[in-house]
C-alpha positions in Angstrom: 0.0 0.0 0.0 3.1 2.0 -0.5 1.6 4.1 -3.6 -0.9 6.8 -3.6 -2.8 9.1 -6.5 -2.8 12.8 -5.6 -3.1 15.7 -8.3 -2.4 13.6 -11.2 0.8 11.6 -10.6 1.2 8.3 -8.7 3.8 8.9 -5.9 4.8 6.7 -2.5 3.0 7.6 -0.1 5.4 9.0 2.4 5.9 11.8 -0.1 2.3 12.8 -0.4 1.3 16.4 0.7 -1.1 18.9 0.5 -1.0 22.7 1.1 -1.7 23.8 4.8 -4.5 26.4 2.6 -6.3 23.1 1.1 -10.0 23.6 2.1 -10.2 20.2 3.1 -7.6 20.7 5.5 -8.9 24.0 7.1 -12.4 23.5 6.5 -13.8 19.8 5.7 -14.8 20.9 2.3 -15.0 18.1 0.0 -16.4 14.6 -0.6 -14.8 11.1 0.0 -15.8 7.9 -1.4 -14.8 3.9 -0.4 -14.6 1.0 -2.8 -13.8 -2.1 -1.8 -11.7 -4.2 -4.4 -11.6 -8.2 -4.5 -8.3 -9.9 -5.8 -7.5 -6.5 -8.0 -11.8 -6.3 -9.4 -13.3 -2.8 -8.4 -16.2 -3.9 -7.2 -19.5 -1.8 -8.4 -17.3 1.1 -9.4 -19.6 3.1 -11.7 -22.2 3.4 -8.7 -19.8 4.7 -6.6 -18.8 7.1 -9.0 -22.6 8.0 -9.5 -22.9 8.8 -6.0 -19.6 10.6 -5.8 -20.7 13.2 -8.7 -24.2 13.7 -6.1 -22.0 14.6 -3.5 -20.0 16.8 -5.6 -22.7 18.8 -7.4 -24.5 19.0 -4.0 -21.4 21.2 -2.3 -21.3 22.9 -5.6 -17.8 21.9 -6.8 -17.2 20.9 -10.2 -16.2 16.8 -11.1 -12.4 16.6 -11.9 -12.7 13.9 -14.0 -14.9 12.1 -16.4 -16.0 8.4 -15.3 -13.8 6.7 -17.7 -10.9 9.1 -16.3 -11.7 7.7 -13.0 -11.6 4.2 -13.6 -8.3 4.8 -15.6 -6.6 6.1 -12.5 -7.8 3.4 -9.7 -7.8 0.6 -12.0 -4.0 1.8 -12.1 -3.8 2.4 -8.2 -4.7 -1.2 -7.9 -2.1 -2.3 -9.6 1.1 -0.6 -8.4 -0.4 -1.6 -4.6 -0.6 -5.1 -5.8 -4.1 -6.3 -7.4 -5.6 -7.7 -3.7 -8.5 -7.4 -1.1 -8.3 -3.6 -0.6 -10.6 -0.6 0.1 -9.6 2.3 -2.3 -10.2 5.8 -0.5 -11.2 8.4 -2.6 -11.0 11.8 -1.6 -11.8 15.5 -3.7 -11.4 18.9 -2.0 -12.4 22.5 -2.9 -8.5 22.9 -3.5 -5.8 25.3 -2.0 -7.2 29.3 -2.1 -4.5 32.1 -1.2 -6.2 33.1 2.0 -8.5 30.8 4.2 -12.3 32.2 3.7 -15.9 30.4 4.6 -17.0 31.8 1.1 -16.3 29.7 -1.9 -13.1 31.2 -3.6 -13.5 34.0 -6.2 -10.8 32.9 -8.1 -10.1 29.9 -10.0 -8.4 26.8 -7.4 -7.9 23.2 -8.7 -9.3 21.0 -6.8 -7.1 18.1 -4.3 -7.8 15.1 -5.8 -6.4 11.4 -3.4 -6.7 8.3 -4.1 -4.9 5.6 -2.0 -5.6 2.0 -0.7 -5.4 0.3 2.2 -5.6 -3.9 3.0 -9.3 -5.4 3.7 -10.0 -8.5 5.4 -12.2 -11.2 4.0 -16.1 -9.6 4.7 -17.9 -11.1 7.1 -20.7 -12.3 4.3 -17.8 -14.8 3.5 -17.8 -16.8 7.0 -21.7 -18.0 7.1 -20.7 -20.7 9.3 -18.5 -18.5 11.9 -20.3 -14.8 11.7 -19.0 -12.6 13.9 -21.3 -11.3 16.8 -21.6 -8.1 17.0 -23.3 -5.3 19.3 -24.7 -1.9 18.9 -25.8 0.8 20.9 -28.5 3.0 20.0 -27.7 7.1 20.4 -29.2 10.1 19.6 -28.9 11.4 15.9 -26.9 14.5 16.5 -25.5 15.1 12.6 -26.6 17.4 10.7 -29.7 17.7 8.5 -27.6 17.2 5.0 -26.4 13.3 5.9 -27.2 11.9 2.2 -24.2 14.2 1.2 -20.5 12.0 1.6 -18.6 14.6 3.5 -15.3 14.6 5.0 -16.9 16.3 8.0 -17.4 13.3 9.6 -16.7 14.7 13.6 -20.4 14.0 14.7 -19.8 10.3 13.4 -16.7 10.4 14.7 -18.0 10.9 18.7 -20.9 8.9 18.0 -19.0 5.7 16.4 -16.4 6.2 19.6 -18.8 6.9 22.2 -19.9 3.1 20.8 -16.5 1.6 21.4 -16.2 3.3 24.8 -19.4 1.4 25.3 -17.7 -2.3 24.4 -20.2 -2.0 21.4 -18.8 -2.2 17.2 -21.8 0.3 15.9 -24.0 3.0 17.1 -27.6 2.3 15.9 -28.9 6.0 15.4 -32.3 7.6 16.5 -34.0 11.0 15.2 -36.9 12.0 16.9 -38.0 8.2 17.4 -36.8 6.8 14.0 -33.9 4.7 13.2 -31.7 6.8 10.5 -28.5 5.1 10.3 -25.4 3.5 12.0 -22.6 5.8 12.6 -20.7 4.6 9.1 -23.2 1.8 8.1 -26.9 1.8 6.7 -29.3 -0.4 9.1 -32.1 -3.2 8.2 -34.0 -5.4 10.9 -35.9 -8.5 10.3 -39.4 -9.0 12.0 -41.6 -11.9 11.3 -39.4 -12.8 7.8 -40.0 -9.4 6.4 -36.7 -7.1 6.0 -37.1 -3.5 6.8 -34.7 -0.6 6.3 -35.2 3.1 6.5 -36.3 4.6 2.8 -33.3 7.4 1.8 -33.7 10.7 2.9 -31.9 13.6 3.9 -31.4 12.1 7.0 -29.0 9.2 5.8 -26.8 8.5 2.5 -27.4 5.7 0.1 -25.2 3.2 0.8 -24.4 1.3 -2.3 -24.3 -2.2 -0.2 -27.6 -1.2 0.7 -28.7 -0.8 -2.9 -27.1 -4.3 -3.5 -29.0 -5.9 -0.6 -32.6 -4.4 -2.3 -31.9 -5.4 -5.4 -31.0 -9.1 -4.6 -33.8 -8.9 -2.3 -36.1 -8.6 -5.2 -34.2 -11.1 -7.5 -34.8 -14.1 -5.0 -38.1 -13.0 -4.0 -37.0 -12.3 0.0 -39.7 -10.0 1.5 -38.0 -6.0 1.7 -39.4 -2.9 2.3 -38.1 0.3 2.7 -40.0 1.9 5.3 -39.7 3.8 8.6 -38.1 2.1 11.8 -39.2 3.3 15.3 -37.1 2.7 18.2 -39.6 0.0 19.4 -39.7 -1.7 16.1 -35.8 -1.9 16.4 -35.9 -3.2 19.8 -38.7 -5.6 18.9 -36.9 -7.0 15.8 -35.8 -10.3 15.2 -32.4 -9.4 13.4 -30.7 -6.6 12.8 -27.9 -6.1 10.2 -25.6 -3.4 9.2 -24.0 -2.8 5.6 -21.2 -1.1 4.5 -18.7 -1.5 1.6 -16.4 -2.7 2.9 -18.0 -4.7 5.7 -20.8 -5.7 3.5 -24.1 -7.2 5.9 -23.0 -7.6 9.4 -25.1 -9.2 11.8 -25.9 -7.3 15.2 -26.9 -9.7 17.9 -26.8 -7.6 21.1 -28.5 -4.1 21.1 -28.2 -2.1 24.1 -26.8 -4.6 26.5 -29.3 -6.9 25.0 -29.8 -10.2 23.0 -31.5 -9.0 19.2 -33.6 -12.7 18.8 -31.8 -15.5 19.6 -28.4 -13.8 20.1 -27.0 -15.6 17.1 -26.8 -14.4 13.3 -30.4 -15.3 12.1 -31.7 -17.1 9.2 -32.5 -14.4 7.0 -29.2 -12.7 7.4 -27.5 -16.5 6.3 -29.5 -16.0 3.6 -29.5 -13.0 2.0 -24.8 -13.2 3.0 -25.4 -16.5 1.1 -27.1 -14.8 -1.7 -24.2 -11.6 -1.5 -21.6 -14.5 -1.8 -23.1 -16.1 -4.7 -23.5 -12.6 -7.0 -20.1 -11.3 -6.3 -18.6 -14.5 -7.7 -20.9 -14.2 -10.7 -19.9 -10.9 -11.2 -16.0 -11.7 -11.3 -16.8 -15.0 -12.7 -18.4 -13.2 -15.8 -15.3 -10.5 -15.7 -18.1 -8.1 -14.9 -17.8 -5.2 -11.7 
């Protein structure tokens, strides 16, 4: 992982910098992304760079680079770091003004464009027989109202994800005004009764593109899903609770709040809907697809 993309050349990543005046330095202002990679395949790329361009037009700052450009330069990230299980980090910024200003900047500034990898463990979807267990807490919401953006101003997550840890717990299951949003860097489903139910996208929470994947195969194999509000007591109540992530991918929670969620075990539905992720990534790769 010795290799990182910034501004247009490849360089090791010990020699990477940025200007002290970079806007996303001073100010948080720009928009990330993470894509895992499997054995050197991007793995649903062009959705990621869908939702990167939402980000981007939402703050107002221009796309540096056209999708085919894109897959170009990480396809060739992947490579110099060595074609394995990693999670690409994407990251674009408002760029480096003369003078630090809360305005946007009047003149013309090029935006900071990273890219870099780092080394993923198998996801947890791989070990149906040995899932890990586990646990959440559930804490007020306390983001901002602008959640479906990706921003780099992640502080709230950041105190909400380690008031979690501090807790002995992996996620923070969070609440607005009685409804489940999101976790703290994961999108959240529960299973009551062999329906699957996850919070429809709002401004309250960003489209996960696991989440997307776990709808659409949801559909394909005719496994009840609805997107639909979650209260706290439906949460409480449920009998499984996942989380998804892209690089995590559906991650059974089986202790909420200091207590069991069902049996206190990774449920059926959630072995069969990992089963189900399993068997469509290998398609995809199989068929050279991603």
């Amino acid at each position: 992982m010795d290799t990182v993309y910034l501004n247009g050349s490849f360089v090791p990543k010990h020699s990477a910098s940025v200007s002290i005046f970079d806007r996303g330095f001073l100010l948080a202002d720009g928009i990330y992304e993470v894509i895992p990679v499997y054995s050197g395949q991007i793995f649903r790329l062009a959705q990621h760079l869908q939702r990167l361009n939402q980000s981007l037009q939402a703050i107002h700052l221009d796309n540096p680079n056209d999708d085919a450009t894109w897959k170009q330069i990480l396809t060739d990230l992947v490579s110099k770091n060595g074609h394995k299980n990693l999670a690409i980090y994407l990251q674009v910024t408002r760029g480096a003004p003369a003078i630090r200003d809360h305005q946007f900047p009047t003149e013309t500034v090029v935006p900071t464009v990273l890219a870099m990898c780092t080394p993923i463990s198998p996801p947890a979807v791989e070990n149906l027989d040995n899932p890990p267990l586990c646990r959440a807490i559930t804490l007020d919401d306390i983001r901002w109202s602008r959640c479906d953006i990706k921003s780099i101003s992640l502080l709230p997550n950041l105190l909400l994800r380690q008031q979690a840890v501090e807790a002995g717990a992996n996620e923070a299951i969070l609440i607005r005004e009685g409804e489940v949003t999101e976790g703290a860097a994961s999108n959240v489903f529960i299973v009551k009764e062999g329906l699957i139910l996850t919070p429809p996208l709002s401004n309250f929470l960003l489209g996960g593109i696991t989440r997307d994947i776990v709808i659409e195969l949801a559909n394909t194999h005719n496994i009840p899903l609805k997107q639909s509000t979650v209260n706290i007591q439906a949460l409480r109540e449920a009998d499984e609770i996942w989380v998804t992530s892209s690089t995590k991918e559906i991650v059974p929670i089986v202790n909420l709040d200091d207590k069991p969620v069902g049996s206190g075990q990774a449920g059926p539905m959630w072995r069969r809907m990992a089963r189900v992720f399993v068997e469509y990534k290998q398609s995809l790769f199989s068929s050279g697809e991603n």
